[in-house]
C-alpha positions as CSV (number, residue, x, y, z in Angstrom):
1,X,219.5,220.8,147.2
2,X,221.1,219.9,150.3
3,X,218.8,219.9,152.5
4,X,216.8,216.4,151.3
5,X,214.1,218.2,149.9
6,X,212.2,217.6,146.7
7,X,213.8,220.4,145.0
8,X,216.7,220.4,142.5
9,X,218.6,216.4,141.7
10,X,216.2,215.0,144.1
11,X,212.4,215.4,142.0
12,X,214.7,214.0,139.2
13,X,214.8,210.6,140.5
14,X,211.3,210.8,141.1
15,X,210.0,211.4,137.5
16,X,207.6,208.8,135.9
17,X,207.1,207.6,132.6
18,X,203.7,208.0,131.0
19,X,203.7,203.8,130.6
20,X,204.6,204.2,134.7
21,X,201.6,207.2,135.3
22,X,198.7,205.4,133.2
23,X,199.5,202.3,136.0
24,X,199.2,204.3,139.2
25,X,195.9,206.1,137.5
26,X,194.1,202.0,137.4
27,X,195.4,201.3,140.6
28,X,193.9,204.4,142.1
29,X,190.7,204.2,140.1
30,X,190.8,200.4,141.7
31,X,191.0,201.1,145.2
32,X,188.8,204.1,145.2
33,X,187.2,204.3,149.4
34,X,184.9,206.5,150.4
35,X,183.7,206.9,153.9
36,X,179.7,207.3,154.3
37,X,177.8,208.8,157.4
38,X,173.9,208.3,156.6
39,X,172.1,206.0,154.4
40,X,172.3,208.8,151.6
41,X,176.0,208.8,151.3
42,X,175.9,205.3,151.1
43,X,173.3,205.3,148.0
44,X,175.6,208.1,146.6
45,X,178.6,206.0,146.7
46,X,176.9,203.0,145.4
47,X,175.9,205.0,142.3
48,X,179.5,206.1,141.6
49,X,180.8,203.2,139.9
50,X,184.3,204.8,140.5
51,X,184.1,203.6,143.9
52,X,185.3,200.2,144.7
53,X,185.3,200.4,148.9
54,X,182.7,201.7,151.1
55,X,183.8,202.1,154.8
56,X,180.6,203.0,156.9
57,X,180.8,204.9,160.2
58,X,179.0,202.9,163.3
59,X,175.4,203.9,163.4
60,X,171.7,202.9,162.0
61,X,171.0,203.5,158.1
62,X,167.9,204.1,157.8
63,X,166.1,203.6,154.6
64,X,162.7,205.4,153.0
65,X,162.8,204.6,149.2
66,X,164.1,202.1,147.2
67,X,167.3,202.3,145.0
68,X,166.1,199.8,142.3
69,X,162.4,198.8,141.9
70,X,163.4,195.2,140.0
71,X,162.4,191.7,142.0
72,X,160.1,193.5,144.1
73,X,162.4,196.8,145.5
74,X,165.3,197.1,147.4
75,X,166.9,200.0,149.3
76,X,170.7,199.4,148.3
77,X,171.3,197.6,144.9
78,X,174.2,196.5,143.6
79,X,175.3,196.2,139.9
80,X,179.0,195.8,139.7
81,X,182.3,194.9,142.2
82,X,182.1,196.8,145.6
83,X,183.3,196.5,149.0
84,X,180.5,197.8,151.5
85,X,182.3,197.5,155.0
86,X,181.6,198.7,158.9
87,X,184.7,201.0,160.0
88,X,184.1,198.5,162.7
89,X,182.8,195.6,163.2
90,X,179.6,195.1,164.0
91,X,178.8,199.0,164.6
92,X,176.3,199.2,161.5
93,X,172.8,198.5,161.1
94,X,171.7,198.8,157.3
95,X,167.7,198.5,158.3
96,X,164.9,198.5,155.5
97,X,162.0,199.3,158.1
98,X,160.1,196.8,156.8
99,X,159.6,198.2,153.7
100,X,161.6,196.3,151.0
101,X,164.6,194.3,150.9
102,X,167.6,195.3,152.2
103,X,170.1,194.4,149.1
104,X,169.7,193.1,145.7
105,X,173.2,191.7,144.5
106,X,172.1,191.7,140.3
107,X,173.8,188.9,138.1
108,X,176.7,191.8,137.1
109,X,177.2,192.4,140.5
110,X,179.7,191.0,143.2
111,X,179.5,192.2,146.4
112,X,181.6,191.8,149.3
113,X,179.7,193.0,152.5
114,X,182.0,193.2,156.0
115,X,181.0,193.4,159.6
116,X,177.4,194.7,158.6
117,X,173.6,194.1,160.5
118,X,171.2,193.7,157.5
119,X,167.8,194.3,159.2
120,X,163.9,195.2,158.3
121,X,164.1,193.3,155.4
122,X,161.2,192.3,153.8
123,X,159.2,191.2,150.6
124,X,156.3,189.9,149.2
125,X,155.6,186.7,147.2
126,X,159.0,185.2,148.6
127,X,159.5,182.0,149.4
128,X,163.0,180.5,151.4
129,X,163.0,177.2,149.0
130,X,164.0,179.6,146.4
131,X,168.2,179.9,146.9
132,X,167.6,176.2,147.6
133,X,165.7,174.8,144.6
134,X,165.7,177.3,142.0
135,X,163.0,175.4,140.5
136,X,160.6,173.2,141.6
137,X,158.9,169.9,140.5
138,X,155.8,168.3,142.0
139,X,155.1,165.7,139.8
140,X,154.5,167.2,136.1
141,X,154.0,170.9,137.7
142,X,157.0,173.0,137.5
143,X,157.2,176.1,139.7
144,X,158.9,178.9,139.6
145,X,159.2,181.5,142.5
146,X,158.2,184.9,142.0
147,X,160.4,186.2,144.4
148,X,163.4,186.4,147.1
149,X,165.6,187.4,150.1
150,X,163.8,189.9,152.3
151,X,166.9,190.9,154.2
152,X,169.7,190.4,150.5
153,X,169.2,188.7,147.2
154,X,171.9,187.3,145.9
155,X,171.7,186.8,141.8
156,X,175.3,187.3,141.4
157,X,177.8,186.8,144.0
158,X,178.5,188.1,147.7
159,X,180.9,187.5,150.1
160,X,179.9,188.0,153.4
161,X,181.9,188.7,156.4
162,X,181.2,188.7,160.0
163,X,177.8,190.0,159.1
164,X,174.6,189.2,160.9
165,X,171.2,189.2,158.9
166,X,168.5,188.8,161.5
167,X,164.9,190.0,161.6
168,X,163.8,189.9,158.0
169,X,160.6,189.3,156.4
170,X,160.0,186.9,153.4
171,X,156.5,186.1,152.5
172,X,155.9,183.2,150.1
173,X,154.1,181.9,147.3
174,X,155.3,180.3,144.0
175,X,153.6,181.1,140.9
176,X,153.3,178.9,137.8
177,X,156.1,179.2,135.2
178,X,155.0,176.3,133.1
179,X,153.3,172.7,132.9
180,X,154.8,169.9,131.2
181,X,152.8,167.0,131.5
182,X,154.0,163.8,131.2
């Protein structure tokens, strides 16, 4: 057609292969964003392991329950890649009400968290030597904590941008994992 449309020679030139189709379908299930409004979208989203990106809208999530129960209870956890990300910075407040931790980051997971307040945080039997010294020695007693990260728990990896994690609770005691003596 004439006229510059998408009709007649025109959509010709813009036929794919199936080799050309099956690499536009990964990168589209790779960058997968979804916005999220309340702390339920953003516990929907987080179960949807086709989403990769999660842009939040500026306000306070609120949370009542926990996502996971492991290391104590969290109320977001996260189990794989994701991007979890204010709209703008600084406008979100992800805030545990003192209930349970904020974020749990398992071993599978990698987490990149941008321009977020992680507040309300808290757990029991926690102590802040833990990220520190994984284990510890005093003398022939080795220690192991039970516990940690009241406002995120990082077992696998996070990157963390222009967040601010302020006003968490972590409550600590180690319990015995073994005795060697010497």
């Amino acid at each position: 057609s004439a006229g510059g449309g998408l009709g007649g020679d025109a959509a010709e030139g813009c036929a794919l292969t199936l080799g050309e189709v099956a690499v536009l379908e990964r990168f589209v299930y790779d960058f997968v964003s979804r916005y999220a409004v309340s702390s339920s979208d953003l516990i929907a989203a987080l179960g949807d392991s086709v989403v990769s990106r999660i842009v939040l809208v500026a306000g306070t999530y609120e949370f009542d329950d926990d996502m996971c129960t492991e290391e104590g209870g969290s109320a977001l956890c996260i189990d794989r890649d994701v991007t979890i990300e204010a709209e703008v910075a600084g406008s979100v407040v992800l805030d545990a009400k003192g209930a349970r931790r904020v974020i749990y980051v398992y071993e599978t997971g990698r987490a990149e968290l941008v321009g977020l307040n992680i507040t309300g945080g808290a757990t029991e039997h926690v102590s802040f030597l833990t990220r520190i010294y994984p284990r510890v020695t005093f003398g022939s007693l080795h220690l192991l904590p039970l516990q940690v990260g009241g406002g995120i728990r990082i077992d696998g990896s996070a990157d963390l941008t222009d967040c601010n994690i302020h006003d968490n609770r972590a409550i600590g005691t180690y319990g015995v994992s073994f005795l060697h003596l010497a």
